[in-house]
C-alpha positions in Angstrom: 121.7 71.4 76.0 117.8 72.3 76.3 116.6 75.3 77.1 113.0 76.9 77.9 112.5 80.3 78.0 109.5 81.5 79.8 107.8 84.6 79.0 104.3 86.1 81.6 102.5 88.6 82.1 100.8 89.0 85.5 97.0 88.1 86.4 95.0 90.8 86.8 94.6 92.0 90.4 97.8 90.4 91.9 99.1 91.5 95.1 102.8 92.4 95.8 102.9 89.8 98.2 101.6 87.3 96.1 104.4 88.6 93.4 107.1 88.0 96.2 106.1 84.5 96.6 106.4 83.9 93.2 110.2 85.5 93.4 111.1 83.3 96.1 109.7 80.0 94.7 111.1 80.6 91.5 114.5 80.6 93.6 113.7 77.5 95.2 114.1 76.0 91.8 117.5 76.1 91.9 117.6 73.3 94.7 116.2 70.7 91.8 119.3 68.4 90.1 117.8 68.7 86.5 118.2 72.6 86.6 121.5 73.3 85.4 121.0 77.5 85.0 118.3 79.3 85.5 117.9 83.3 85.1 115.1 85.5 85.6 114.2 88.9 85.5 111.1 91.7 85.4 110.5 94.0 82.6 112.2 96.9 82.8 109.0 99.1 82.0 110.7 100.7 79.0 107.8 100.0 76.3 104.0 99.0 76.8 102.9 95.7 75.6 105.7 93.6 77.1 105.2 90.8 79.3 106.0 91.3 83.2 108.6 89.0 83.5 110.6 86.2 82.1 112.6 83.0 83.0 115.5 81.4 81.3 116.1 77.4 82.1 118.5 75.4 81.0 118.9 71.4 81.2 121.2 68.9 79.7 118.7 67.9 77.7 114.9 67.3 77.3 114.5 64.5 79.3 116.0 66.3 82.3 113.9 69.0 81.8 111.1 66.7 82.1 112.5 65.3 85.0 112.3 68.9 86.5 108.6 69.4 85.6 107.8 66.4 87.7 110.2 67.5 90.4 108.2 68.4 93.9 109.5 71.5 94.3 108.5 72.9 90.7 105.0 71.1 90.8 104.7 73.2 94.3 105.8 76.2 92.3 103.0 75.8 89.4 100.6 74.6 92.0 101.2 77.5 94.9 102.5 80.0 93.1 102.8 80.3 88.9 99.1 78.8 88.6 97.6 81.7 91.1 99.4 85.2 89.8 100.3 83.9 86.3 98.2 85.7 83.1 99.3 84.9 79.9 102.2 82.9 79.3 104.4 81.9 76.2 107.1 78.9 76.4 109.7 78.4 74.0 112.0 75.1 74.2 115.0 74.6 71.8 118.0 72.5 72.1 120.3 75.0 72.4 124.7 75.4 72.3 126.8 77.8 74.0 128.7 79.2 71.4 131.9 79.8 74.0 132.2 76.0 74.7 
């Protein structure tokens, strides 16, 4: 399995609305093939410093995942959405094994 994890931290000056549409495209994902889990969540505000919030993707492996990247619906993400509310970033990709299969 190949799994990126996705780490961000919000542009400056974002609007909620603008944060929604991120939440719902990041949803939308879920409709591609490649994408076999995907979990996300916000930072829980406990310490400063922390990015704003974080995605969890998981493929069969990396050429899936590339197959994802190039999927319409994710390059409409990046383009529409991650590319206009999205500050910082960090990505890290690993070929990964559940330890309960």
């Amino acid at each position: 399995m190949f799994r990126q994890v996705v780490m961000c931290t919000w542009a400056e000056g974002v609007t909620p609305e603008a944060k929604q549409g991120l939440r719902e495209s990041l949803e939308s994902l879920r409709e591609i093939p490649e994408l076999l889990d995907m979990r996300w969540g916000e930072d829980a505000g406990h310490f400063e410093g922390n990015h704003d919030w974080v995605m969890v993707a998981d493929f069969a492996d990396f050429e899936s995942a590339r197959r994802y990247v190039a999927h319409p619906l994710h390059q409409a993400y990046v383009q529409d959405h991650a590319s206009k509310v999205v500050g910082d970033r960090v990505i890290v990709q690993h070929d990964w094994q559940d330890p309960t299969s």
